[in-house]
C-alpha positions as CSV (number, residue, x, y, z in Angstrom):
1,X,-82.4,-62.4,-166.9
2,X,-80.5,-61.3,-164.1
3,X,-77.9,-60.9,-166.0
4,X,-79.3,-58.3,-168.0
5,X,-81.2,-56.3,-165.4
6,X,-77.3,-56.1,-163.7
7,X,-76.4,-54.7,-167.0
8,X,-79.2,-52.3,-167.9
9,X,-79.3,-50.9,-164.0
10,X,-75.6,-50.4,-164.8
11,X,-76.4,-47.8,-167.1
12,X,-78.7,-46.1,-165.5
13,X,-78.6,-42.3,-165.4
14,X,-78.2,-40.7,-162.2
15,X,-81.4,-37.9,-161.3
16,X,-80.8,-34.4,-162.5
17,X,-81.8,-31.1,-161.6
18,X,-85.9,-30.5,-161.1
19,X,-87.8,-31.3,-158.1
20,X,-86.3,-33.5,-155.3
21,X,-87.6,-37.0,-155.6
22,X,-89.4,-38.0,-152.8
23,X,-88.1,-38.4,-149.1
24,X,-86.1,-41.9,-147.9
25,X,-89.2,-43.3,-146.0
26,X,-91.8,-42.0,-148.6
27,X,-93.4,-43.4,-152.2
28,X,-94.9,-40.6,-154.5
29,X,-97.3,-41.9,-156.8
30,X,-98.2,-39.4,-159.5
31,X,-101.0,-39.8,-161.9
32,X,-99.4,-38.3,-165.2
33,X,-102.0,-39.6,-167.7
34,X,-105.7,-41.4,-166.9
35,X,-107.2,-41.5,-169.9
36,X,-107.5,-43.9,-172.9
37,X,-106.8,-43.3,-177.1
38,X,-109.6,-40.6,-176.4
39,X,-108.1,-37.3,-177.2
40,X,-109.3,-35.6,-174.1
41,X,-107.3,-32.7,-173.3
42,X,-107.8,-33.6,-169.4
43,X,-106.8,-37.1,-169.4
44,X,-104.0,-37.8,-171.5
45,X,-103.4,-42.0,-172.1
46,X,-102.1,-43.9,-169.2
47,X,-98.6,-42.8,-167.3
48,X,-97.8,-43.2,-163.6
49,X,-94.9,-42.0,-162.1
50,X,-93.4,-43.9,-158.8
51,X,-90.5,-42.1,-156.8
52,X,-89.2,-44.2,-153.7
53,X,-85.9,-43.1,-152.4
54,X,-83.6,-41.9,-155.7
55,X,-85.7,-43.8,-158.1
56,X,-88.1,-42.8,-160.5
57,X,-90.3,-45.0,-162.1
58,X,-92.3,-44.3,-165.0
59,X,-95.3,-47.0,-166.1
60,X,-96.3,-46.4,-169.4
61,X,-95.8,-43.5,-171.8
62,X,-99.1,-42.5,-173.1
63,X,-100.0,-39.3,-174.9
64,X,-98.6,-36.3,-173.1
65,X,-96.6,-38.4,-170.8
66,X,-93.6,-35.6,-171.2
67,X,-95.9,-32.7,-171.0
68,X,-96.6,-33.6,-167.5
69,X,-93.0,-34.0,-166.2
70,X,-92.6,-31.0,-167.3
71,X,-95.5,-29.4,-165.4
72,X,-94.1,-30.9,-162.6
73,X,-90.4,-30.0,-163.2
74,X,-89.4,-33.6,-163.4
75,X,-86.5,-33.8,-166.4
76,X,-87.1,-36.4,-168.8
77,X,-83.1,-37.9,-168.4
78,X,-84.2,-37.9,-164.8
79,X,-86.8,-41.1,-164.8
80,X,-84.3,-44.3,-164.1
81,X,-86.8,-46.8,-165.7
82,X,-89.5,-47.5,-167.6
83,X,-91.8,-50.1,-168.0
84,X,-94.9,-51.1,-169.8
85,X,-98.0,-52.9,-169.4
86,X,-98.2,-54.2,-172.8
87,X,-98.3,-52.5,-176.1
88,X,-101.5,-50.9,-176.9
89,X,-100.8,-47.5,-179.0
90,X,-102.2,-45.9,-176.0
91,X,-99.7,-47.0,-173.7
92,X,-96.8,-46.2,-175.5
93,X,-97.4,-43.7,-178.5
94,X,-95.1,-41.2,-176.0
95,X,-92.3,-43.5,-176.1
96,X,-90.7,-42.0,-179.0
97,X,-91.5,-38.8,-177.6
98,X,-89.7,-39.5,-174.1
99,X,-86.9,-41.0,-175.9
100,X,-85.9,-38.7,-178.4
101,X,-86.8,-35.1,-176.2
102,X,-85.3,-36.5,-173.1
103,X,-81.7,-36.7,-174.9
104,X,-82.0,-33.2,-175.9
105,X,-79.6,-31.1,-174.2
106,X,-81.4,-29.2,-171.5
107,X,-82.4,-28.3,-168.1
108,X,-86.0,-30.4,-168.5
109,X,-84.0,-33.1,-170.2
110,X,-80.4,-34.2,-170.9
111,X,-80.4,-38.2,-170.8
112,X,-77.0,-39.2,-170.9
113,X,-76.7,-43.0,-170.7
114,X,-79.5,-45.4,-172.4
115,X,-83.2,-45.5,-172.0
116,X,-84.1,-48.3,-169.5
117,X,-87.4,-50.0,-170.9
118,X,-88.8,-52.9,-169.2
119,X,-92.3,-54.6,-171.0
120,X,-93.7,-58.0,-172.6
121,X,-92.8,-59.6,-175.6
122,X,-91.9,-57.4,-178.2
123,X,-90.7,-54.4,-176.3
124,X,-87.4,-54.8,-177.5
125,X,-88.0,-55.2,-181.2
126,X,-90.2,-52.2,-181.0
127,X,-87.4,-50.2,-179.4
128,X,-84.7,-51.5,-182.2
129,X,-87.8,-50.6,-184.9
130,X,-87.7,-47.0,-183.5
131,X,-83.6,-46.3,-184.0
132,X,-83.8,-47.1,-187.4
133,X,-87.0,-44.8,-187.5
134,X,-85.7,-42.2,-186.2
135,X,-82.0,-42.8,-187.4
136,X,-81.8,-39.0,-189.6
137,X,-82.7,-37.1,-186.3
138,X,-80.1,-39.3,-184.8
139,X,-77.2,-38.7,-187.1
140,X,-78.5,-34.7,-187.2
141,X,-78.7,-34.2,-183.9
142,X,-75.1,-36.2,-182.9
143,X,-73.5,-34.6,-186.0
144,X,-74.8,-31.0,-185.5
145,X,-75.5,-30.8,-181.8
146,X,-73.1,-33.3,-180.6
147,X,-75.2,-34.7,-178.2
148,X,-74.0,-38.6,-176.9
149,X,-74.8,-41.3,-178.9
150,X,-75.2,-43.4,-175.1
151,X,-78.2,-40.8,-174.3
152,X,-80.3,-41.8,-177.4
153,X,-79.5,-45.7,-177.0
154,X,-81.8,-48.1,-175.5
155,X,-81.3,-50.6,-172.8
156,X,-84.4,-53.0,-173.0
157,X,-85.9,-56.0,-172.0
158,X,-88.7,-58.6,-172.4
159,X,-89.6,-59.3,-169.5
160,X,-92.4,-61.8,-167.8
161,X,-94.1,-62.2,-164.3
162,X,-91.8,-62.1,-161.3
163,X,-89.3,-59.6,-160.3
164,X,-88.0,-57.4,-162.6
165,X,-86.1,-54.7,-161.1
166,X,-84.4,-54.1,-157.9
167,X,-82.4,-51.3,-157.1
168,X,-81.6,-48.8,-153.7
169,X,-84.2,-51.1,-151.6
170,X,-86.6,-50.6,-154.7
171,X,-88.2,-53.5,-155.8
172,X,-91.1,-53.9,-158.9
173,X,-92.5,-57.1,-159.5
174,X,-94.7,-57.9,-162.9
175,X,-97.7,-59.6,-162.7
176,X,-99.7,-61.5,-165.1
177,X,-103.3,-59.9,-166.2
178,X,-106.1,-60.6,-168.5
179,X,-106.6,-58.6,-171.2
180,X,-107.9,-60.1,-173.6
181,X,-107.3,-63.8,-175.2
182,X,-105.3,-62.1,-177.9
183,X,-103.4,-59.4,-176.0
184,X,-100.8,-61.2,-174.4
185,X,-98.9,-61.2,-172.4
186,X,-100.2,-58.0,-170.6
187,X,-98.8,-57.0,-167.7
188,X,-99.5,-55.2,-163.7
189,X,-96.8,-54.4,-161.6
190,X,-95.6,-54.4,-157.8
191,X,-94.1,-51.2,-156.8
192,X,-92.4,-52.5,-152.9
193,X,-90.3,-49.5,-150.7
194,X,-89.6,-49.9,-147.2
195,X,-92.3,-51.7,-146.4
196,X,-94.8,-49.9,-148.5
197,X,-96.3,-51.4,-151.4
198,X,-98.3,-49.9,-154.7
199,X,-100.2,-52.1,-157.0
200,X,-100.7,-50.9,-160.6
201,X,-103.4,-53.8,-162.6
202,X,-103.0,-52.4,-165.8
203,X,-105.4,-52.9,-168.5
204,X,-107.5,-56.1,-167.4
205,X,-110.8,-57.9,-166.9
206,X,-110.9,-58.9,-163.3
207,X,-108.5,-60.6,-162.3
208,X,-108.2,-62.7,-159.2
209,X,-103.8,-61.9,-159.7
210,X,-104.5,-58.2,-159.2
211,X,-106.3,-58.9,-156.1
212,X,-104.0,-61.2,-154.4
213,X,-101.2,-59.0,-155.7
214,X,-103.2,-56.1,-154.1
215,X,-103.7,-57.3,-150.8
216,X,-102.8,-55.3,-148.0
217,X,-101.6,-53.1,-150.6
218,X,-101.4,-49.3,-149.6
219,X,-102.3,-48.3,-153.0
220,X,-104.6,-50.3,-155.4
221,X,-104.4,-48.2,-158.7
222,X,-107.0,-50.0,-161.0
223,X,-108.3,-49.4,-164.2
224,X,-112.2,-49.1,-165.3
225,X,-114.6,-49.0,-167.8
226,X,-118.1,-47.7,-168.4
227,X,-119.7,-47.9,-172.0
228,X,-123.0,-46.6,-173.2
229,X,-124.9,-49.4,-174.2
230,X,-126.3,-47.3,-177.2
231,X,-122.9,-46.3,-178.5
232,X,-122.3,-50.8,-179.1
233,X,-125.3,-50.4,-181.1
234,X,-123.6,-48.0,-183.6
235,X,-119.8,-49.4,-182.6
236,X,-119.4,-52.7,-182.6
237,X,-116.1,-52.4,-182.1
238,X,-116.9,-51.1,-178.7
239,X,-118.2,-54.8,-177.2
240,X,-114.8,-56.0,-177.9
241,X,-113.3,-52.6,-175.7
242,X,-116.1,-53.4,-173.0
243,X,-115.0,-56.9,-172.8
244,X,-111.4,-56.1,-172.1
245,X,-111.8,-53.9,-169.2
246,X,-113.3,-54.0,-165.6
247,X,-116.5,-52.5,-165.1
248,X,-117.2,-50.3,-161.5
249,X,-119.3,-53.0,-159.6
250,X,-116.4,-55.6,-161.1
251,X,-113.2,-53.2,-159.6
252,X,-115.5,-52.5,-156.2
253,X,-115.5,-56.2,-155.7
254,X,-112.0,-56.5,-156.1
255,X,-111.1,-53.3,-153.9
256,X,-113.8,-55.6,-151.0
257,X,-111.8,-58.4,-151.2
258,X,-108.2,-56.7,-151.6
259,X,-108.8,-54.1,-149.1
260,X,-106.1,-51.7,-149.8
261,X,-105.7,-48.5,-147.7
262,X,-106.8,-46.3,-151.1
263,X,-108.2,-47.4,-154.7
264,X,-107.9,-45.3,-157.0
265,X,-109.2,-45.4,-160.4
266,X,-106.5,-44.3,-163.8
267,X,-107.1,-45.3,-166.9
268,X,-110.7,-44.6,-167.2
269,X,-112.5,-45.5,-169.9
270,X,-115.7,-43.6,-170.5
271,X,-117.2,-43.7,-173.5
272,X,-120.7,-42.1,-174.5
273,X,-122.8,-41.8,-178.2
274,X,-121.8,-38.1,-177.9
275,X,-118.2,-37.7,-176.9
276,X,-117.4,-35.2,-173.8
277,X,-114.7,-33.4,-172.7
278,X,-114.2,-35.0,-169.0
279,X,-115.2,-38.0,-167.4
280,X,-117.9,-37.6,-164.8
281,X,-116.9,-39.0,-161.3
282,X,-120.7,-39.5,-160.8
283,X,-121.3,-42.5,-162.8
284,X,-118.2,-44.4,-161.7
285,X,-118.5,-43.4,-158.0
286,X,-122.1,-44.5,-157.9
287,X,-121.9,-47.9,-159.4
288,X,-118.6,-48.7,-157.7
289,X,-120.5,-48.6,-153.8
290,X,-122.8,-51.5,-155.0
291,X,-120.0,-53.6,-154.1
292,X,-117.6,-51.2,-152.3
293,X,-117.2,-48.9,-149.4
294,X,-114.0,-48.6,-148.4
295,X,-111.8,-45.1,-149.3
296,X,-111.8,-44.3,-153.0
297,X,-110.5,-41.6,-155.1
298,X,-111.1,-41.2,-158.9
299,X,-107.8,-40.0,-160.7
300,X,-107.0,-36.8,-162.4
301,X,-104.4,-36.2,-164.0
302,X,-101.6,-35.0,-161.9
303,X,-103.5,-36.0,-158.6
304,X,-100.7,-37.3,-156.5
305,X,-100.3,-39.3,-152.9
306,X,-97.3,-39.6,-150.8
307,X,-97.3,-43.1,-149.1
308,X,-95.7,-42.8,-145.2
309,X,-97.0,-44.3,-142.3
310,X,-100.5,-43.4,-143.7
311,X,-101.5,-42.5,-147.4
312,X,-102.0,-38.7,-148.2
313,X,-103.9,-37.6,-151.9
314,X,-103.6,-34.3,-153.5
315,X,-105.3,-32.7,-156.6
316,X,-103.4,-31.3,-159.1
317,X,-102.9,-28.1,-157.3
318,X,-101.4,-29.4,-154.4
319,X,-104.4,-29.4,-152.1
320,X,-105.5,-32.2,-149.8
321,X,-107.9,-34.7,-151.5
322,X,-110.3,-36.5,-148.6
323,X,-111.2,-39.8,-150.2
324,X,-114.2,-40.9,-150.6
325,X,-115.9,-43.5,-148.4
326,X,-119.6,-45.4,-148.7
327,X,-121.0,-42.8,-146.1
328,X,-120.7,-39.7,-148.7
């Protein structure tokens, strides 16, 4: 394995023009996508992008993942790896998207070396199923635009628990989580920088790995679930959905025990017999302090927080987020 990851961090592309990545003692953690297969047009499906010193990590490429790098001038070439949780549509339907656009050559894009994809069992056949996909845009777009073949390549890897990728005093560690008897392996991650550490669970049930993964952590970003027992009654489908996931009193536990310096909820699954537009932050914030009063903030897409010697939140516009605590 290590091996590999010395080859595939070989080819890494270096950042491009856009926004600076964040400073040498800081983590940015931005909240690209929150949502689920529900085509909300405020969530998009699950993305977080980490940036610790020159890196820049993208978890998962849900829908619109490239949309929001691009609202927040971030090339596409520019990300230095990917990984994923596991291989629910929803977590990677934008793969082909960030791929394909982010070899175009442009200012918000312009990928010369190979893709760098990190995820579970079946990540790479999924990735050589894709170039044969997509192999007449290929050939077009090298024979008529005369792009490099080594933008649109791929370097990827299955990967399993323990550490996956270390690079300029960035390390991310893969974790183990339960998603589901028949969806495995799925995967969490360890984001580590300078003595700052993020903690992603991806999708799970709880999990006592996210919460010994997540102690101490500065930032716990953990998924969550809330189902209208009515809409079961006409979906079915929906039990199985409500069994995979981690309900608000279930994640509060785990924040109690864990005791990060901020949760924060992403991938937010809210489902009701008649679909809305946005999630309502009442609902989750209410049944979360049953079993949780520590700071908590309920993620937007494109909410953001700088990790330094404290951790700072920011809605999408830029302006400081107070989190929430048990006494509001």
């Amino acid at each position: 394995m290590r091996s590999l990851l010395g080859a595939v961090v070989a080819v890494v592309v270096c950042v491009v023009a856009g926004s600076p990545p964040a400073a040498a003692a800081e983590m940015k953690v931005t909240l690209l996508g929150t949502g689920t297969p529900t085509p909300r047009l405020s969530s998009f499906s699950a993305s977080t992008l980490i940036e610790a010193g020159p890196e820049r990590l993208l978890f998962d490429l849900g829908r619109g993942s490239t949309i929001r790098l691009f609202q927040k001038s971030i090339p596409l070439g520019s990300i230095t790896a990917h990984f994923l949780t596991h291989l629910h549509s929803d977590h990677v339907v934008g793969l082909p998207d960030m791929w394909l656009s982010g070899w175009i050559g442009t200012p918000w894009a312009s990928r010369k070396g190979p893709m760098v994809v990190f995820g579970p069992k079946g990540t790479v056949a999924m990735t050589e199923n894709l170039t044969k996909a997509f192999s007449e845009d290929i050939r077009i777009r090298i024979d008529d635009e005369h792009y490099p073949p080594e933008g649109v390549a791929f370097a990827a890897a299955d990967i399993g628990p323990g550490v996956v990728y270390e690079r300029n005093g960035v390390r991310v560690s893969a974790i183990e989580v339960n998603h589901g008897e028949k969806i495995k392996p799925a995967l969490g991650y360890v984001v580590e920088f300078d003595g700052k550490k993020v903690v992603l669970s991806g999708d799970t049930k709880p999990d006592p790995r996210v919460e010994k993964a997540a102690e101490g952590a500065d930032l716990l970003i953990h998924e969550v679930a809330v189902i209208d027992p009515e809409l079961i009654k006409t979906y079915p489908n929906y039990r199985a959905i409500e069994d995979h996931h981690t309900s608000p009193e279930e994640a509060g536990r785990i924040f109690t025990e864990a005791k990060p310096k901020l949760a924060v909820y992403s991938h937010i699954v809210f489902a009701t017999v008649k679909p809305v537009q946005d999630v309502p932050e009442e609902a989750l914030i209410a049944r979360t302090r049953t079993s949780y009063q520590g700071p908590l903030v309920v993620g937007r897409d494109l909410t953001s927080f700088v990790i330094s010697d404290h951790v700072a939140a920011f809605a999408p516009d830029g302006s400081p987020i107070t989190p929430l605590t048990g006494s509001h």
